[in-house]
Backbone as numpy.savetxt, mean C-alpha at the origin, in Angstrom:
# Nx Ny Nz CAx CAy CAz Cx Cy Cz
-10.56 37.95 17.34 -10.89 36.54 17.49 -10.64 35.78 16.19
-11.29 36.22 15.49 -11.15 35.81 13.79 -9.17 35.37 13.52
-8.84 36.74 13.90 -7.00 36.60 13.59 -6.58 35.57 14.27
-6.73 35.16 15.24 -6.15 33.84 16.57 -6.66 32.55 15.57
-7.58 32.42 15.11 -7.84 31.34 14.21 -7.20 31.34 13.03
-7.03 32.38 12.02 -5.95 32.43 11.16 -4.72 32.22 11.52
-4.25 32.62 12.25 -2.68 32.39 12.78 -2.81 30.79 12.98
-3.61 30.18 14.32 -3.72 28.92 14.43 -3.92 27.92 13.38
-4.80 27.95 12.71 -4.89 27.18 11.20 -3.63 27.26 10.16
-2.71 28.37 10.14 -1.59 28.96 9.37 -0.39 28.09 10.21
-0.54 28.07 11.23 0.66 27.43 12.15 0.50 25.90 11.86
-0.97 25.20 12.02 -1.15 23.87 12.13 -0.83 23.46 10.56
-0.89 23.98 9.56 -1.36 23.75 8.60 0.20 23.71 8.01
1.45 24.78 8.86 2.95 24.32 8.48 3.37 23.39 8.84
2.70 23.07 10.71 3.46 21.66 11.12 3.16 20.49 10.36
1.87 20.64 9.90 1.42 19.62 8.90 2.09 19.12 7.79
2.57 20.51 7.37 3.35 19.78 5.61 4.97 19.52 5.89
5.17 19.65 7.14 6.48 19.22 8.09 6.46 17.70 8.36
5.39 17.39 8.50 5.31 15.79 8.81 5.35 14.90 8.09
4.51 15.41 6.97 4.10 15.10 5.69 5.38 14.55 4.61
6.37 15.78 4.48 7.57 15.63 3.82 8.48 14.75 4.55
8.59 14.62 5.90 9.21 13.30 6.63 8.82 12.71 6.59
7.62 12.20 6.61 6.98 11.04 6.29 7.34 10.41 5.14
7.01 11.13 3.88 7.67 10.78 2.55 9.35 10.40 2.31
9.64 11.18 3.13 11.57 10.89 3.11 11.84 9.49 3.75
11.18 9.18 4.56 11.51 7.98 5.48 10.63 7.17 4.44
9.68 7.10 3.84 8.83 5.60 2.77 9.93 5.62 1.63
10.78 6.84 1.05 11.46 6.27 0.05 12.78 5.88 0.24
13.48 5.49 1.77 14.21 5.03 2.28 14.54 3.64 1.99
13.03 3.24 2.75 12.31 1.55 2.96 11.91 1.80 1.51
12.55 0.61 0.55 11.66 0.32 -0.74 11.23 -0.96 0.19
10.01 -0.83 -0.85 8.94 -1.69 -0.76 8.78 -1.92 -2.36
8.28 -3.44 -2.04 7.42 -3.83 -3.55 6.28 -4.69 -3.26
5.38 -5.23 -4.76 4.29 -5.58 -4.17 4.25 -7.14 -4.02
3.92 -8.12 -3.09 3.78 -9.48 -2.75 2.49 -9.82 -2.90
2.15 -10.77 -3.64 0.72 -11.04 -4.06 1.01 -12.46 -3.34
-0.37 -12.63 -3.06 -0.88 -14.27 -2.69 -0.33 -14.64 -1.05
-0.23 -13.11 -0.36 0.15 -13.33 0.88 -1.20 -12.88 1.92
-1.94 -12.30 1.17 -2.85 -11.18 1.97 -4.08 -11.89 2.56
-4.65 -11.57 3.78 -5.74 -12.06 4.59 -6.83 -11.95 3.83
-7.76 -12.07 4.32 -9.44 -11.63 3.54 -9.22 -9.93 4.39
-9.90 -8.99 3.58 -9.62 -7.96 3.82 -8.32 -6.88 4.14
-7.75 -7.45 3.52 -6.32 -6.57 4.19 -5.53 -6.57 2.96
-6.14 -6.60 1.78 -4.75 -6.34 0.36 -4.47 -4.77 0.59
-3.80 -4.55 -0.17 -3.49 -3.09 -0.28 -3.68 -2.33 -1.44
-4.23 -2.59 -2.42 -5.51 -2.27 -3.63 -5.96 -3.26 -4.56
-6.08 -2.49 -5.80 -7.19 -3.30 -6.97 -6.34 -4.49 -6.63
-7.04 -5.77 -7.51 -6.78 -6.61 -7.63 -5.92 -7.22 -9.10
-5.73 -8.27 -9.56 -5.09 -8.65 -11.00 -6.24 -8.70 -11.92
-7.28 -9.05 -11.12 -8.52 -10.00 -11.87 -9.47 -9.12 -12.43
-9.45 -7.88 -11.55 -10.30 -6.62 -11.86 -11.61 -6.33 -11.29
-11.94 -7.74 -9.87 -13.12 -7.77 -9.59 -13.14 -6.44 -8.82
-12.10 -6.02 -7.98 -12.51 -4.96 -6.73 -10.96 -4.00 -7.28
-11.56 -2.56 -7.14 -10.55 -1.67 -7.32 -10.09 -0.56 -6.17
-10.19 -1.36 -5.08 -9.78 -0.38 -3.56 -9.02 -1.93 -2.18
-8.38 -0.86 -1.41 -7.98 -1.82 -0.80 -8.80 -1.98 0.28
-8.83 -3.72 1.41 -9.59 -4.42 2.51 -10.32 -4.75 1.52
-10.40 -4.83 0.17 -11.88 -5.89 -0.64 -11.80 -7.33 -0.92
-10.37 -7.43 -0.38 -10.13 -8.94 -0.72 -11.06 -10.01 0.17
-11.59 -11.25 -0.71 -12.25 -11.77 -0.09 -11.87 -13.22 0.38
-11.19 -13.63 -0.14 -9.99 -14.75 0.27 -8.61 -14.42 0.86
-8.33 -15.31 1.23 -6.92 -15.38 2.04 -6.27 -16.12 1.31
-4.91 -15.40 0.86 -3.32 -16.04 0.12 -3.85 -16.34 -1.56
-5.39 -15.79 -1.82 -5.15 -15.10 -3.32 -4.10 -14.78 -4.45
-3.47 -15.61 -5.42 -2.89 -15.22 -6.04 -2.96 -13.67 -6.48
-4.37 -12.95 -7.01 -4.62 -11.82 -7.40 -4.41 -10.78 -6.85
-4.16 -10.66 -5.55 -4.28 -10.23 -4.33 -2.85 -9.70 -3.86
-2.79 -8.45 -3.69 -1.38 -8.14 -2.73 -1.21 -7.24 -1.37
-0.10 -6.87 -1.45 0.34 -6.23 -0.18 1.98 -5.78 -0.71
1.97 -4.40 -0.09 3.48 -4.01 0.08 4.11 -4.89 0.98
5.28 -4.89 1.11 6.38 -6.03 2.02 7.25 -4.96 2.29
8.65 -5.17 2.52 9.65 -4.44 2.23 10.60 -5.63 0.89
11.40 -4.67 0.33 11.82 -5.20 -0.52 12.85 -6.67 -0.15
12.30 -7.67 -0.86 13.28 -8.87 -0.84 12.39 -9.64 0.03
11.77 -9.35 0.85 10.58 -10.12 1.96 9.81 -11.06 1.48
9.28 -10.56 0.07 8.03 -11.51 -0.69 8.69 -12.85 -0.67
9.82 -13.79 -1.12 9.96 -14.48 -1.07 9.84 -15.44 0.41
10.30 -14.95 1.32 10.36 -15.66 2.72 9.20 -15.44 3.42
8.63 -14.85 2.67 6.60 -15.29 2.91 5.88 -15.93 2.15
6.79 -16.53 1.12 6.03 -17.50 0.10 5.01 -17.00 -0.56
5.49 -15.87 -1.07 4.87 -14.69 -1.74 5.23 -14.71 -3.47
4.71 -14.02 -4.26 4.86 -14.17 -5.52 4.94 -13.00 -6.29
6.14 -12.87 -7.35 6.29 -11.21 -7.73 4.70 -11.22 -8.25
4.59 -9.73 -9.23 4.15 -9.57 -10.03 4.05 -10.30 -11.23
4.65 -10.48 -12.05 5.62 -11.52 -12.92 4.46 -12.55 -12.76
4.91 -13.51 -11.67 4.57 -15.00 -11.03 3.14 -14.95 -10.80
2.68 -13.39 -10.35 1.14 -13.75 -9.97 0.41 -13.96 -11.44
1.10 -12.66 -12.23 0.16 -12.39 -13.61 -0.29 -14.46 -14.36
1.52 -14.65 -14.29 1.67 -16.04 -14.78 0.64 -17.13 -14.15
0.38 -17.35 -13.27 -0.05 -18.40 -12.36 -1.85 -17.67 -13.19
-2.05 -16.60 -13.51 -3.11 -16.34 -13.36 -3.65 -16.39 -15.08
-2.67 -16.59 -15.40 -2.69 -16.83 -17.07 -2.69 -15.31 -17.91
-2.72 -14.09 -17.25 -2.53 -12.72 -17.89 -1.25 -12.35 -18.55
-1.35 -11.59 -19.83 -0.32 -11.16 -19.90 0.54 -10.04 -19.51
C-alpha cells in the first residue's frame, strides 16, 4: 500500500515539473514589462514605488502612479500607462 503512494506521488510530482518548465518557456516567449498608473484598487502586481505596501492586490487606488502591473511588452503606452522611468519621475524619486 505504502509503494502505490510512492510511485503515485513520484509520477505526480514528474508531471508536475513538466508543466512547470512549459510554463516558464511560454512566459519568456511573451516579454512583458511593468506599466504603472494603470492598475484597479487591488489588482497591482507587487510592492509599490512609495514603499507603503510590499505584496500584490494592496493597491488602494485606481490608476496610481506608484502602482503597477505586467502588460505585454509595448502595451503600456496604449493604456496610457507609464514606464518605470515616468512613474519614478512624476513621483519625484530618483
Amino acid at each position: 500500500m505504502k509503494t502505490s503512494y510512492l510511485v503515485s506521488s513520484a509520477l505526480a510530482g514528474a508531471l508536475a515539473l513538466g508543466c512547470v518548465a512549459q510554463a516558464a518557456a511560454a512566459d519568456e516567449k511573451t516579454a512583458r514589462e511593468k506599466c504603472y498608473g494603470i492598475t484597479q484598487a487591488g489588482q497591482n502586481d507587487c510592492a509599490n514605488l512609495s514603499g507603503s505596501h510590499s505584496c500584490a492586490g494592496q493597491a488602494t487606488a485606481a490608476q496610481s502612479p506608484d502602482e503597477w502591473k505586467y502588460v505585454p511588452k509595448g502595451a503600456c503606452k496604449g493604456l496610457n500607462g507609464l514606464s518605470p522611468a515616468e512613474a519614478k519621475a512624476r513621483l519625484g524619486k530618483k
